[in-house]
DRENDO-1510 file (C-alpha; in Angstrom, 1 decimal, always signed):
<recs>
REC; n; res; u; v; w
REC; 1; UNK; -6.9; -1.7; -4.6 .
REC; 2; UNK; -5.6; +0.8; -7.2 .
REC; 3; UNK; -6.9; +4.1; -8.0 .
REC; 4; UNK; -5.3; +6.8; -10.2 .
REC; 5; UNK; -3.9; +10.0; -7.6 .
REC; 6; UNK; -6.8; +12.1; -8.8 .
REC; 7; UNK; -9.2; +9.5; -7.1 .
REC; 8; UNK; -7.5; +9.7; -3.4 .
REC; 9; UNK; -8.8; +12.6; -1.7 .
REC; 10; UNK; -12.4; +12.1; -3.6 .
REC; 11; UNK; -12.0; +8.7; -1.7 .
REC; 12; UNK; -10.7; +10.6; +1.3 .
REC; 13; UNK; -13.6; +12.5; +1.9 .
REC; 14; UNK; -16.1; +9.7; +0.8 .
REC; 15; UNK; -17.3; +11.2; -2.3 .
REC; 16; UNK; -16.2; +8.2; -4.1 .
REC; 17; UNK; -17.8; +5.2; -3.0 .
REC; 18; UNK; -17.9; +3.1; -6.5 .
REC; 19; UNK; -15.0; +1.9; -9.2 .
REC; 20; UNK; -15.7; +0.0; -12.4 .
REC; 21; UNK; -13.0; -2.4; -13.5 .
REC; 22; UNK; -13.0; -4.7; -17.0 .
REC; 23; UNK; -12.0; -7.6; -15.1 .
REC; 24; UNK; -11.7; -11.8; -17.2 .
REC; 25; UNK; -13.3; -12.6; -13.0 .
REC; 26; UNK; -13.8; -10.4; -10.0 .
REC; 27; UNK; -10.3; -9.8; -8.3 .
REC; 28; UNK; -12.3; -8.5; -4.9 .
REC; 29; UNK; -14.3; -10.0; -2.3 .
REC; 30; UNK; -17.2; -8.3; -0.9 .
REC; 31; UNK; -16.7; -8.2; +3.0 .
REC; 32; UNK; -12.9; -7.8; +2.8 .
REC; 33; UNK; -10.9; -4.3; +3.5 .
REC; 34; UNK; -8.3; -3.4; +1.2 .
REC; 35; UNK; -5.6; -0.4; +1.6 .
REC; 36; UNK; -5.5; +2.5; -1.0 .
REC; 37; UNK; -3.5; +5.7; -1.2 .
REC; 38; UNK; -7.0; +7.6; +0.1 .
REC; 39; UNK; -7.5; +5.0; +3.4 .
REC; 40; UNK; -8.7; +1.3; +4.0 .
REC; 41; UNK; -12.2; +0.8; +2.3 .
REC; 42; UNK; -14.8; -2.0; +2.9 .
REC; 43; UNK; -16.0; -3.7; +0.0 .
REC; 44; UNK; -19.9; -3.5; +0.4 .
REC; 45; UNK; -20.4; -5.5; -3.1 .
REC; 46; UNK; -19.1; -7.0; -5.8 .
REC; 47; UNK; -21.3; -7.1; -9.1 .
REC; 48; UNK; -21.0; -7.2; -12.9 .
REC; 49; UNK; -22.8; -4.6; -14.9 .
REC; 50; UNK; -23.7; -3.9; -18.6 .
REC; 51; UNK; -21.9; -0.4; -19.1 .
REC; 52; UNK; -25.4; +0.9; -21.0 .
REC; 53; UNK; -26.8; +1.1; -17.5 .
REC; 54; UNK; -24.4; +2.8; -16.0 .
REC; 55; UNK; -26.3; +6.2; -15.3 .
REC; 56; UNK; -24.8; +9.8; -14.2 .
REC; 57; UNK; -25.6; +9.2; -10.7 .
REC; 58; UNK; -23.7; +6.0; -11.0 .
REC; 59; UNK; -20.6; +7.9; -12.3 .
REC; 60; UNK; -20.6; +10.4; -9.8 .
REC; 61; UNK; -20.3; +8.2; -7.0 .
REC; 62; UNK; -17.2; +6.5; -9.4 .
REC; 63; UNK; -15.6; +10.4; -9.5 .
REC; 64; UNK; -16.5; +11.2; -12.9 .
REC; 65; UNK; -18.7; +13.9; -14.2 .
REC; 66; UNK; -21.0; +11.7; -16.5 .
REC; 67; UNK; -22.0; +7.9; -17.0 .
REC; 68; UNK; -19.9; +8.5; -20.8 .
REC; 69; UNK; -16.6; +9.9; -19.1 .
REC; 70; UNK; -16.3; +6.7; -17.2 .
REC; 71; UNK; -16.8; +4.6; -19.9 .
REC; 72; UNK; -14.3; +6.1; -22.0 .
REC; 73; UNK; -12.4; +5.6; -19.3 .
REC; 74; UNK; -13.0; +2.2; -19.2 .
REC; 75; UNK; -9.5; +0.0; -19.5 .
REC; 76; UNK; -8.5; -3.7; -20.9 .
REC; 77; UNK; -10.1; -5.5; -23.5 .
REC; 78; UNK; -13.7; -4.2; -24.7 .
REC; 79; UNK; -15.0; -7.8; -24.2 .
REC; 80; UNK; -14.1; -8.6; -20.9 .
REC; 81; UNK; -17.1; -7.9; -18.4 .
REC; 82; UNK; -17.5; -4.7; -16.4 .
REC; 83; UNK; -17.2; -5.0; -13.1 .
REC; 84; UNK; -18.9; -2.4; -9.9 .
REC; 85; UNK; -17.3; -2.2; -6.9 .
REC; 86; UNK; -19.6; -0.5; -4.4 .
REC; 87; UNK; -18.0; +0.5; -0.7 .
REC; 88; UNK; -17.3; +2.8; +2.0 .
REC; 89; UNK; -14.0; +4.4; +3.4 .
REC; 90; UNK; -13.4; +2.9; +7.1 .
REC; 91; UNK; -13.3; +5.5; +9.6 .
REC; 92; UNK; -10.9; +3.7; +11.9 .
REC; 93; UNK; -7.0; +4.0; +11.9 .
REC; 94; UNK; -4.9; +2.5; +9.4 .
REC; 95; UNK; -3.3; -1.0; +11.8 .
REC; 96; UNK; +0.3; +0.2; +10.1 .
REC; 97; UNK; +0.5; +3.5; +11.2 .
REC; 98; UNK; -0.5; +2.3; +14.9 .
REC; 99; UNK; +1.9; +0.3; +14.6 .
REC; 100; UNK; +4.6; +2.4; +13.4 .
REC; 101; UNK; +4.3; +5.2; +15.8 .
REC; 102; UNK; +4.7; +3.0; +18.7 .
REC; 103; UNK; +8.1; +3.4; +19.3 .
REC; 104; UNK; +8.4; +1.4; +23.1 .
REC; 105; UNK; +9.7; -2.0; +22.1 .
REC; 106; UNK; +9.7; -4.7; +24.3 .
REC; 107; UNK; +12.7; -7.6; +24.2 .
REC; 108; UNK; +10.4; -9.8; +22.6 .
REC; 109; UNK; +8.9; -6.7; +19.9 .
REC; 110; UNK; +13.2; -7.2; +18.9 .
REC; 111; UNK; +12.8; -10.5; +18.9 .
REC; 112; UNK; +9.7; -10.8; +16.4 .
REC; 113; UNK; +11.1; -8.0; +14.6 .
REC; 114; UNK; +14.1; -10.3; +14.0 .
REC; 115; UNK; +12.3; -13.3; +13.1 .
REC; 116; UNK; +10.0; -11.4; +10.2 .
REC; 117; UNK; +13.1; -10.0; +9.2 .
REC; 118; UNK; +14.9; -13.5; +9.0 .
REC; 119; UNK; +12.3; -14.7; +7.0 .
REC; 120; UNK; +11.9; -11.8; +4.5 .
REC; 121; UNK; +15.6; -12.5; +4.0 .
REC; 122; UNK; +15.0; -16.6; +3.2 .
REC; 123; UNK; +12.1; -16.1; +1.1 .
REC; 124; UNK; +14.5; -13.4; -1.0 .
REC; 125; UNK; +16.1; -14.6; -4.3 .
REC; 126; UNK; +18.5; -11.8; -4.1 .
REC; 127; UNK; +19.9; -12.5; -1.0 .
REC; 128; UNK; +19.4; -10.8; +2.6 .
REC; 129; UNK; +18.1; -7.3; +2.3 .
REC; 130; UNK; +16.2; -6.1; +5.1 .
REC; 131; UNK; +18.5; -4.6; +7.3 .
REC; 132; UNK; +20.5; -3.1; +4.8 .
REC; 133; UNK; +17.6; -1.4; +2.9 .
REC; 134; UNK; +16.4; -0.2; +6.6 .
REC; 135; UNK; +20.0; +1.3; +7.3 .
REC; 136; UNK; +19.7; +3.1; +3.9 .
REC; 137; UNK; +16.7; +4.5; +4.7 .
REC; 138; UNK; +17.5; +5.6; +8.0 .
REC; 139; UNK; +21.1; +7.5; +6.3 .
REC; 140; UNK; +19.3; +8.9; +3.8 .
REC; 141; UNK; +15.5; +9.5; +3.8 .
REC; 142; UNK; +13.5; +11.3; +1.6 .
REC; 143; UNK; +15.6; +10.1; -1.1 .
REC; 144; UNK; +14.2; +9.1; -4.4 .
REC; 145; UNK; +13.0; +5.4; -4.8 .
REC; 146; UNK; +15.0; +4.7; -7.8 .
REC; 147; UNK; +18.3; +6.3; -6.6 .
REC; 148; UNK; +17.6; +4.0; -3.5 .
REC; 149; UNK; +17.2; +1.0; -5.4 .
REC; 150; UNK; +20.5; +1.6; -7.8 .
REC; 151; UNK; +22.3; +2.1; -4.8 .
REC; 152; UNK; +21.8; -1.9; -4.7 .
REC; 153; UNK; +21.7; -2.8; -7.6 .
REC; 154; UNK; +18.4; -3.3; -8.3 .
REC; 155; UNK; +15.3; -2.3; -10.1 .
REC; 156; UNK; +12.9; -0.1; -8.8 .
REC; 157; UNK; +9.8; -2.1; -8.2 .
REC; 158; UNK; +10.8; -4.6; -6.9 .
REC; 159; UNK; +13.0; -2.6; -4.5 .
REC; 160; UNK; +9.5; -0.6; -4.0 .
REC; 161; UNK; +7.9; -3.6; -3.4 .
REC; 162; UNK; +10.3; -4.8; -0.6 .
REC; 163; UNK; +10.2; -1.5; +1.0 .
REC; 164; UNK; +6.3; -1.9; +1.4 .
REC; 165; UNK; +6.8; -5.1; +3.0 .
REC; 166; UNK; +8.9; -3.0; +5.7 .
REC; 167; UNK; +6.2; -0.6; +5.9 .
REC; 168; UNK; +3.6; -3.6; +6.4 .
REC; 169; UNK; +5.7; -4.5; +9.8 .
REC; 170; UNK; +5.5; -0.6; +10.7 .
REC; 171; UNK; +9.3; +0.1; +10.2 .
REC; 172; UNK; +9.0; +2.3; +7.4 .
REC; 173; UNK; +6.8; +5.6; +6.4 .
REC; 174; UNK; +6.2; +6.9; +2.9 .
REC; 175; UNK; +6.7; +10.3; +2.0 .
REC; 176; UNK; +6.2; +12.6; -0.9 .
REC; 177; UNK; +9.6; +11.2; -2.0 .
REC; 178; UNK; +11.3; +8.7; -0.6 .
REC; 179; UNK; +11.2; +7.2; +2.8 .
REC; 180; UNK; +12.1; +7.4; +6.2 .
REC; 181; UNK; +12.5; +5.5; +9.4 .
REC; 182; UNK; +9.4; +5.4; +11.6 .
REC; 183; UNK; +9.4; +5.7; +15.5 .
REC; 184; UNK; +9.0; +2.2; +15.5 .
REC; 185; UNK; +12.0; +1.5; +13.0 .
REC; 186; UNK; +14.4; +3.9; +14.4 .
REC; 187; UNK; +13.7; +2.0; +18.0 .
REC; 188; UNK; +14.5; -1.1; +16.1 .
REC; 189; UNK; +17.8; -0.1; +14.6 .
REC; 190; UNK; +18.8; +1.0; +17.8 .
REC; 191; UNK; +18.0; -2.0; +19.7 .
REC; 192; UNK; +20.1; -3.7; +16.8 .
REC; 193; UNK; +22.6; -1.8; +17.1 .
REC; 194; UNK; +23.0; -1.7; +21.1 .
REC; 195; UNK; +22.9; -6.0; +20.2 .
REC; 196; UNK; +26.1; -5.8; +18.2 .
REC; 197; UNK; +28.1; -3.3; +20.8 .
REC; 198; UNK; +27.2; -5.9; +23.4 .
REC; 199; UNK; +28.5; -8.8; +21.5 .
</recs>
């Protein structure tokens, strides 16, 4: 779920618990968790609203000082319905990081490593990518996204896009700028690269 940077540490702390989206049809299901830059939430409902009701207490829990500041921050096409979103910031560890600070990998962890990998490659109209983007990473973390992304040719979202799919298997961290290597990705690349001595 997407929220302007001003809204993650409000969502952090728990202060904001709502968000109001002009949406054609609801694009979140209550019940479900969803990552944002402030933590995983739980969506505890899902409901249109006429924007006349919305009341200050209602915008406060959205992160806005008054029910008229967040409808003139309202986005998309004035006819389309509003949309609440009421939930609560999960107070458990995000799975990812877990996973990425584990860095004791089995011969099997390689193994399934190698097979996601495989298929993030096949799936890729642009050819293989994975390893090389990790080996980039690892040479040069912290480097800007876009410089990474020329460096092969590419655009930047969809390099940025790719790089979040490494980060979904716990290879990869975010940083202020750029990336690095996580415990868990730095393992990998070694145990790739012991592989290819041996051969």
């Amino acid at each position: 779920m997407l929220f302007e940077q001003r809204f993650w540490p409000l969502i952090t702390d728990g202060s904001v618990t709502a968000t109001y989206r002009r949406w054609k049809r609801p694009q979140i299901v209550a019940g479900r968790r969803y990552r944002t830059p402030g933590g995983i939430v739980e969506v505890d409902h899902v409901d249109t609203v006429d924007p006349t009701t919305i009341t200050d207490d209602d915008a406060c829990r959205a992160g806005f000082d008054s029910a008229d500041a967040l409808r003139g921050d309202l986005r998309g096409d004035a006819t389309l319905p509003v949309t609440r979103i009421g939930f609560h910031l999960v107070d458990e560890p995000d799975p990812r990081a877990v996973l990425a600070s584990s860095d004791e990998l089995s011969d099997e962890d390689v193994v399934q490593i190698d097979a996601r990998l495989d298929r993030l490659d096949r799936a890729s109209t642009h050819g293989p990518w994975t390893r090389a983007v990790l080996e980039s990473i690892a040479a040069r973390p912290a480097t800007r996204a876009p410089d990474l992304a020329a460096s092969f040719g590419r655009e930047t979202a969809p390099f940025k896009v790719d790089v979040r799919k490494l980060k979904n298997l716990g290879l990869t961290l975010s940083l202020p700028v750029g990336y690095r290597l996580s415990p868990r990705g730095e393992s990998y690349l070694r145990a790739a690269s012991t592989r290819r001595c041996e051969r």
